[in-house]
Phi, psi and omega in degrees: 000319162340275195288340159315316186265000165273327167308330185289333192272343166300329178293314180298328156307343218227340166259350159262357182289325207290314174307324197282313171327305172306318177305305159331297189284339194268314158318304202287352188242344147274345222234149192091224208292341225210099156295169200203138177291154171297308203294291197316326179282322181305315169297330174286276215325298196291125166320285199256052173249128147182112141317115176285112196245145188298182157264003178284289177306312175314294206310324178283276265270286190307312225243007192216288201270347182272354086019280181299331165294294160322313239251276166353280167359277200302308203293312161327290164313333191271296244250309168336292156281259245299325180314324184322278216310321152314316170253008152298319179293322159252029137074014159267131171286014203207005180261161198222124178328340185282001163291347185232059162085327144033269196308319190242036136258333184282340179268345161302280135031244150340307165290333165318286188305301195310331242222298164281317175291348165283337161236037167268317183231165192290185205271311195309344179276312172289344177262327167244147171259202229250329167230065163128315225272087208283150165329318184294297187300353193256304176323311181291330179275347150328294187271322142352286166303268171354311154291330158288292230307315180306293185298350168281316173302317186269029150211012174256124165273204183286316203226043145115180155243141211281109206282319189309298196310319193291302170327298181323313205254351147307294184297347160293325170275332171292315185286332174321299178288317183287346149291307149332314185277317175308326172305303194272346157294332161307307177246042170272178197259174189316307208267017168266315188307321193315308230269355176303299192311294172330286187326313200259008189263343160085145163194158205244348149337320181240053159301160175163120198339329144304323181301328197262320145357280193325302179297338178282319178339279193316328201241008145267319178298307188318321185303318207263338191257327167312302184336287144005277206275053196232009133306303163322297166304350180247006160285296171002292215290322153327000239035156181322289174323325160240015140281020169294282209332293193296357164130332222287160147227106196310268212325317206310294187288341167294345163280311152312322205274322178304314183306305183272000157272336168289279196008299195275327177248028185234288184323286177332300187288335187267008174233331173254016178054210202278096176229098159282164170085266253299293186306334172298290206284324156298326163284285193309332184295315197297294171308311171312327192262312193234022181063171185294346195280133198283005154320310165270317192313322192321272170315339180271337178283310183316284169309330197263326160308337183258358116003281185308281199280003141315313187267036205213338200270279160004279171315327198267343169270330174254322160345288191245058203263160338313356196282163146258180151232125176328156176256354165317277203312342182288308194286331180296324172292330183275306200275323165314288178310346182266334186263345113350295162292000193233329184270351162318301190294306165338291209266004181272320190291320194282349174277328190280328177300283184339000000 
């Protein structure tokens, strides 16, 4: 009876996080420099309405936020489940997908084309290519990739791979790609660093309905192969050892899970540039609330990311509106003092055992 009513209340959890979203995405779509009405959106929106709408407003609706609004949504969920999926894996609450170089091959990437490709190609070439997809955004999910790829060889042995060593050789790689990248910000020109700089402070500013395509792609195969494994991922949590014991086949899956969070945050980061904490800070808020077991954690880390950068993408429009602020920095200001307060807390608990 016990566990009945914690599924209900978890079910029940998981449908009002689902309302709030909704509320969140409908914000997001009203809220900024040019506020906009229920009735007027209702009206772009519904197919069979008609109600007469400026062409000013269709035009902010169809062609900026909702593009942009979507494109938030999916990438928030996206960054959110792979955080899951990351601190299962490496059995820490505190652990964030840019360990395993993800972030910082993909800024390598991006800084490369920006840095070097501006005076290989005219500007109209290197920043969009022809269908939607920018250069900036294809280089960072390269070398992304590339930087797992590094950091998986250099922990896999002989007798499997070592979640410790991938750590180690995430943080090796990452100074690596930050030295390579700080080089080529050296000798870039005035108006490439600017545009280094923007890429890495992360912004949803150069949304569009490919982008969201893409992304939806990315954040459905991902659900269903987290899901998939999320009997796994609560053997996981035990150690390695014994979840063999239990049937598991650890490596197997430890190869998938790897695959599919570069994947997923190799895609995120080369099309929104650098937006940190949302993978820390949303699986750990989600656990404090509906526990560990990935059976709820998925889905509630999945949804409540994409909450934060609704609100975060929102916020980053109207603050200083008509101006913007990149949304890295809103989830960095949002995620730090909360990732502060937790190592506080930690280290408050680890003194009273003591």
């Amino acid at each position: 009876m016990s566990l009945r009513f914690q599924h209900k209340r978890k079910v029940s959890f998981l449908i009002g996080i689902s309302i709030l979203m909704f509320f969140c995405l409908l914000g997001s779509l009203l809220l900024g420099s040019v506020p906009l009405s229920i009735s007027g959106l209702y009206s772009i929106l519904n197919p069979f309405s008609d109600a007469a709408v400026e062409s000013n407003t269709q035009l902010i609706i169809e062609k900026i936020r909702l593009p942009r609004t979507l494109l938030a949504l999916l990438i928030g969920a996206t960054l959110a489940s792979c955080g899951v999926v990351t601190q299962g894996l490496f059995r820490n609450p505190l652990a964030d997908p840019s360990l395993i170089g993800v972030s910082a091959g993909a800024s390598i990437g991006a800084t490369s084309v920006i840095a070097l490709g501006g005076s290989a190609f005219g500007a109209s070439e290197f920043v969009y290519s022809s269908w939607g997809i920018s250069l900036v955004s294809f280089g960072a999910f390269i070398f992304a990739l590339l930087s797992v790829v590094l950091v998986y060889s250099l922990a896999t042995g002989r007798n499997g791979t070592s979640v410790a060593t991938m750590l180690l050789a995430g943080i090796a790689v990452t100074a690596l790609a930050g030295g390579f990248t700080s080089l080529l910000e050296y000798i870039s020109d005035s108006e490439s660093l600017r545009r280094i700089s923007l890429w890495r402070m992360g912004g949803l500013d150069g949304a569009s309905f490919s982008h969201v395509l893409l992304m939806s792609i990315v954040l459905t195969v991902l659900s269903l192969f987290f899901y998939r494994y999320y009997l796994a991922l609560n053997a996981l949590l035990l150690g390695e050892s014994e979840a063999k014991h239990l049937g598991i086949a650890v490596q197997k899956i430890k190869v998938h899970l790897i695959i599919l969070v570069a994947a997923g945050v190799g895609v995120s980061v080369s099309i929104a540039g650098g937006i940190g904490f949302v993978g820390l800070i949303v699986p750990h808020i989600m656990r404090l609330i509906i526990g560990p077991d990935h059976r709820y954690l998925l889905p509630a880390s999945l949804i409540f990311g994409a909450i934060l950068l609704l609100f975060a993408d929102t916020a980053s429009r109207t603050i200083i509106a008509p101006a913007e602020i990149p949304v890295g920095i809103v989830t960095a200001l949002i995620g730090a003092p909360f990732f502060i307060a937790l190592l506080r807390k930690r280290h408050r608990y680890g003194m009273q055992e003591s």
